[in-house]
C-alpha positions in Angstrom: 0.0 0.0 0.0 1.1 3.6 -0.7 0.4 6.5 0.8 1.5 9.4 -1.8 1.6 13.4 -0.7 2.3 15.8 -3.4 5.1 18.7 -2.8 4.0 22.5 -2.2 4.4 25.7 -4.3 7.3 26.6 -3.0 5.6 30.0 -2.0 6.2 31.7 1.1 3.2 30.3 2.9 4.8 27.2 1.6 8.2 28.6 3.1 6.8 29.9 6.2 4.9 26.1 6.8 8.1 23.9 6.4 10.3 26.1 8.6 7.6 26.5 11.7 7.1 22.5 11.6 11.1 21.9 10.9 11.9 24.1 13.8 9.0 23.3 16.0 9.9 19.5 15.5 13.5 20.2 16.9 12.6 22.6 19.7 10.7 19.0 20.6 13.4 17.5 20.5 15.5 19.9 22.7 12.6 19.5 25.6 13.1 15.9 25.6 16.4 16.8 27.5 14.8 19.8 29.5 14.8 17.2 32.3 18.0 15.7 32.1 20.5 18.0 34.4 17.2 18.9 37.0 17.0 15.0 38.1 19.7 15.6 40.9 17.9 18.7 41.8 14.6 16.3 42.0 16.7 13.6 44.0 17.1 16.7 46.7 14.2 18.1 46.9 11.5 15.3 46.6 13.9 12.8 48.5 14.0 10.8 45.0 16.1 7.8 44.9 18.4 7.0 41.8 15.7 4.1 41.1 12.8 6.6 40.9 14.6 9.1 39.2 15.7 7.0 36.4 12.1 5.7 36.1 11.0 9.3 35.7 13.6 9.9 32.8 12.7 6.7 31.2 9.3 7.5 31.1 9.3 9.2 28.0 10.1 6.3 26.1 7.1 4.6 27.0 5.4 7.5 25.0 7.9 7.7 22.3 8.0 4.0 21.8 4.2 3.6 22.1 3.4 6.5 19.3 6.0 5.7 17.4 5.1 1.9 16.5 1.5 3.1 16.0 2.4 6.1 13.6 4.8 3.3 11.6 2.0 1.9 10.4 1.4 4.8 8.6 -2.1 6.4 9.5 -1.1 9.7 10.9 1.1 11.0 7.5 -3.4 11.5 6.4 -4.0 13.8 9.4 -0.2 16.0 9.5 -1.7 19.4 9.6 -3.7 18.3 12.5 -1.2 16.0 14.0 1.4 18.9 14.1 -0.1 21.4 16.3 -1.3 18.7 18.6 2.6 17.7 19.3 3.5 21.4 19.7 0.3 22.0 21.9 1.6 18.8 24.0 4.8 19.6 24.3 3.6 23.3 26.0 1.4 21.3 28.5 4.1 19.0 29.4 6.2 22.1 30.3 3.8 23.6 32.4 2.6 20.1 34.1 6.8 19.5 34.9 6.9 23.1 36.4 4.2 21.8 38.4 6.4 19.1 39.1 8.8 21.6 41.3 6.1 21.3 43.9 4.1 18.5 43.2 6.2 15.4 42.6 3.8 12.8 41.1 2.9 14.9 37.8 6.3 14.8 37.0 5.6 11.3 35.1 2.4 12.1 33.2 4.4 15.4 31.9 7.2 13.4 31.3 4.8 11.1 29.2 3.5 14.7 27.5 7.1 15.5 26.6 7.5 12.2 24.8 3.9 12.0 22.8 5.0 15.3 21.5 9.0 14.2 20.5 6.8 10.9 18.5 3.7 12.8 17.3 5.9 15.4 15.4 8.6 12.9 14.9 6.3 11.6 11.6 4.0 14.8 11.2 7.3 17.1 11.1 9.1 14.3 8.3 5.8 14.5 6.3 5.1 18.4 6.2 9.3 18.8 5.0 9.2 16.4 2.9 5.8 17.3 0.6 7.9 21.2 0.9 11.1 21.0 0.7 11.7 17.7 -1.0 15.2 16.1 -0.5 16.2 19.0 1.0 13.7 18.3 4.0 14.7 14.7 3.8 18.2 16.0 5.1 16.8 18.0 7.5 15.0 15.9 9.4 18.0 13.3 9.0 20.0 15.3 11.0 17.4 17.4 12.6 17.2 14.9 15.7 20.6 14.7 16.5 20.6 18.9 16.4 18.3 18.9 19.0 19.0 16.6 21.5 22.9 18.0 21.9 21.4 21.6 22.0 18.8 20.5 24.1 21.3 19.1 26.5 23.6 21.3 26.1 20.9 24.4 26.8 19.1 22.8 29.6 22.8 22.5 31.5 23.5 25.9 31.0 20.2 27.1 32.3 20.2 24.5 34.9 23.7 25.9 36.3 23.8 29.9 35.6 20.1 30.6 35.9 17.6 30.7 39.5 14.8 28.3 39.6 16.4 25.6 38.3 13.6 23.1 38.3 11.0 25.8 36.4 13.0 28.3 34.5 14.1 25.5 31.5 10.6 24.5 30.9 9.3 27.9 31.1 11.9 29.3 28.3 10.8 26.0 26.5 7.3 26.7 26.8 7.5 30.2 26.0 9.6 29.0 22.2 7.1 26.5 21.7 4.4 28.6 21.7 6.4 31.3 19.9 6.9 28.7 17.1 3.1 27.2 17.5 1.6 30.6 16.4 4.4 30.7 12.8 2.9 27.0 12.5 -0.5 28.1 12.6 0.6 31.0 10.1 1.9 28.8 8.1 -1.2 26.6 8.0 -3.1 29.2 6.9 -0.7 30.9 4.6 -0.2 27.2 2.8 -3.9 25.7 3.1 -3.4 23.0 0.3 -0.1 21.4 1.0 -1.1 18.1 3.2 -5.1 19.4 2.5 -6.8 16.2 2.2 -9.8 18.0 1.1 -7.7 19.7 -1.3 -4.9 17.9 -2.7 -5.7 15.4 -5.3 -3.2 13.1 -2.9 -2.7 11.3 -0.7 -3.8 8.6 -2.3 -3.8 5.2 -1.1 -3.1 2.5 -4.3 -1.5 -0.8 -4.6 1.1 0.7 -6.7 4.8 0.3 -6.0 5.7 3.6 -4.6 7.6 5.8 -7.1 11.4 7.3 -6.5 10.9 10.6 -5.0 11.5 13.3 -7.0 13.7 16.2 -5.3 12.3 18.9 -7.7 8.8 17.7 -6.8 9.0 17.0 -3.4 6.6 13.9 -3.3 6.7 11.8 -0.5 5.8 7.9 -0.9 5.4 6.1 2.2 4.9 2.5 1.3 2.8 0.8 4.1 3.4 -3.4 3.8 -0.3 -4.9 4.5 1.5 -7.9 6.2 5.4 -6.8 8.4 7.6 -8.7 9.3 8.5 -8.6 13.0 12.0 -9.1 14.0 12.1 -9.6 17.9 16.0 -9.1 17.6 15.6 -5.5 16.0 13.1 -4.7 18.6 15.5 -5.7 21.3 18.4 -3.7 19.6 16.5 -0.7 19.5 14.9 -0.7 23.4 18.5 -2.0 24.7 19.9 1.0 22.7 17.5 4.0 24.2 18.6 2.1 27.4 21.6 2.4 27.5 21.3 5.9 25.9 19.1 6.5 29.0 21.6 5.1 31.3 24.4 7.5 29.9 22.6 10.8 29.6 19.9 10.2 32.5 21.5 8.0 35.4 25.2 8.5 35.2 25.5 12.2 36.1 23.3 11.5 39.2 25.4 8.3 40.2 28.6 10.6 39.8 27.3 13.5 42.2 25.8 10.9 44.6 29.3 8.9 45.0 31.4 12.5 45.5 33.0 11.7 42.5 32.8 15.1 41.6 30.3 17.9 43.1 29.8 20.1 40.0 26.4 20.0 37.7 28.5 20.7 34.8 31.0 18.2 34.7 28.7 15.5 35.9 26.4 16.3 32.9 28.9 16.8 30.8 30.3 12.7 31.8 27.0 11.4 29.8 26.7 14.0 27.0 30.2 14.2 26.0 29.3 11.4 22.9 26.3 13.1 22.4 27.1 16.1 21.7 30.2 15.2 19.9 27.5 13.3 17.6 26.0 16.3 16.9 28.6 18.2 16.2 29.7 16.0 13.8 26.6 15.7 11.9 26.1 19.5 11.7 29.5 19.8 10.1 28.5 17.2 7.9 30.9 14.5 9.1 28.0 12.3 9.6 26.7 12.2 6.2 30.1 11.6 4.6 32.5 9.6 6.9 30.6 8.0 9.4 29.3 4.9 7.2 31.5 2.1 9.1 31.7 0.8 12.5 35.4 1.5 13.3 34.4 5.1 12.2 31.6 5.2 14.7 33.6 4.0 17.2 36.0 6.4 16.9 33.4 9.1 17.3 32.4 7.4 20.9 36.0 7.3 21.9 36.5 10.8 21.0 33.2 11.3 23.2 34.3 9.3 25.9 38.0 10.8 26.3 35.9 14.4 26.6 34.1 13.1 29.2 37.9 11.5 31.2 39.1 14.2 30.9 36.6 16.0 32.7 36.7 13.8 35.1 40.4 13.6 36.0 40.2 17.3 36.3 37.6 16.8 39.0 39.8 14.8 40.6 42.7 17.0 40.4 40.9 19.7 42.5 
């Protein structure tokens, strides 16, 4: 089965449309890590254990995973233009509930659950609404536009987190505030571009037993073929969850365990341990080193090293204070 969405104009509503949904879909991205360097700050002040406070972070993949293995399926690339502002609008209420959270302990999870229906619910709506504007061009965006926002994300959310007051409400209330910033340009743009994704309007999608055709970069069409019948590989699914584990683990748990051992008593380094290899990721991507070199194992794991020396070197320098 193929779902086929023709490209827009390429007119400034058009314009206006891709960039609101590209940048909305990464300032989701960044909020997924709003909660990251505040978890020590939680362990303090609600008398959180390292248990419950690595439940809390890994509550946003239930949401992420959840959505995500729905959406694959395809249905939701029919509804984008709704589907869109429902991420943004959820990722602005999952602020607010986690700013509740500074008081209130137990909304923490569902707004951690918010945080991750609006990283998977724009995750497809976002790829979509590039795709059918930009073409290849938004293909490449949204390749890299992940990996952008978590290691700004992170990186942001420490900053904030050390330099700024109210550290457990003043991330999510500068991440609210974008959101909806970039929620009214989407809604702009919806308006300024009402036939690109319009089911009423477009003569697409269309839904055929055609084999998709190759997308066209000039166009911009985007053919998501939907098998009636998948195959289900337990082993890939295990992969996957074992890899947002240990992800988790890294970014989530590990700065906590070093603060609560004395290893070191700084926010910054401690956060900086499990970021180092993300944000080296990113930066590699955004010069383009991960579209061109890192096609191999050996150059992968070179990347993590380089990560992973960042981070012992931080470390030794706590020490040697």
């Amino acid at each position: 089965m193929t779902v086929k969405v023709a490209a827009g104009t390429g007119g400034a509503g058009t314009r206006l449309l891709a960039g609101a949904s590209g940048v909305g879909f990464i300032l989701a991205i960044c909020g997924s890590n709003a909660m990251t360097p505040l978890l020590p700050g939680y362990m303090d002040r609600h008398g959180f254990g390292p248990a419950a406070a690595a439940v809390l972070f890994a509550t946003y993949f239930v949401a992420l995973i959840v959505i995500l293995l729905i959406s694959a399926r395809g249905p939701l690339i029919r509804h984008t233009r709704k589907v869109l502002p429902i991420a943004f609008s959820t990722a602005i209420v999952g602020d607010l509930v986690e700013i509740v959270g500074a008081w209130y302990p137990l909304v923490l999870f569902p707004g951690r659950l918010m945080t991750g229906a609006s990283v998977a619910l724009s995750t497809g709506a976002a790829a979509a609404m590039m795709v059918a504007a930009k073409g290849e061009k938004g293909r490449a965006f949204m390749a890299t536009g992940s990996l952008i926002g978590a290691g700004t994300g992170l990186i942001a959310a420490i900053l904030i987190a050390v330099y700024l007051p109210w550290q457990l409400v003043t991330v999510y209330a500068i991440h609210a505030v974008v959101m909806t910033i970039c929620l009214g340009f989407l809604f702009a743009g919806l308006r300024a571009a009402p036939d690109l994704l319009a089911l009423g309007r477009d003569p697409v999608p269309t839904v055929g037993q055609e084999i998709a055709d190759v997308p066209s970069a000039h166009t911009g069409d985007l053919d998501v073929v939907v098998e009636e019948s998948r195959s289900r590989d337990p082993g890939a699914f295990l992969v996957g969850g074992l890899a947002w584990a240990i992800g988790a683990l890294a970014v989530g748990a590990m700065p906590n365990a070093i603060l609560a051992t004395g290893i070191s008593d700084s926010l910054l380094v401690a956060q900086c341990v499990g970021g180092a290899c993300l944000i080296v990721s990113m930066l590699a991507n955004f010069a383009g080193v991960g579209l061109r070199v890192i096609t191999s194992l050996p150059s992968v794991a070179i990347l993590l090293a380089v990560g992973w020396s960042i981070a012992i070197a931080g470390l030794a320098g706590a020490f040697s204070r």
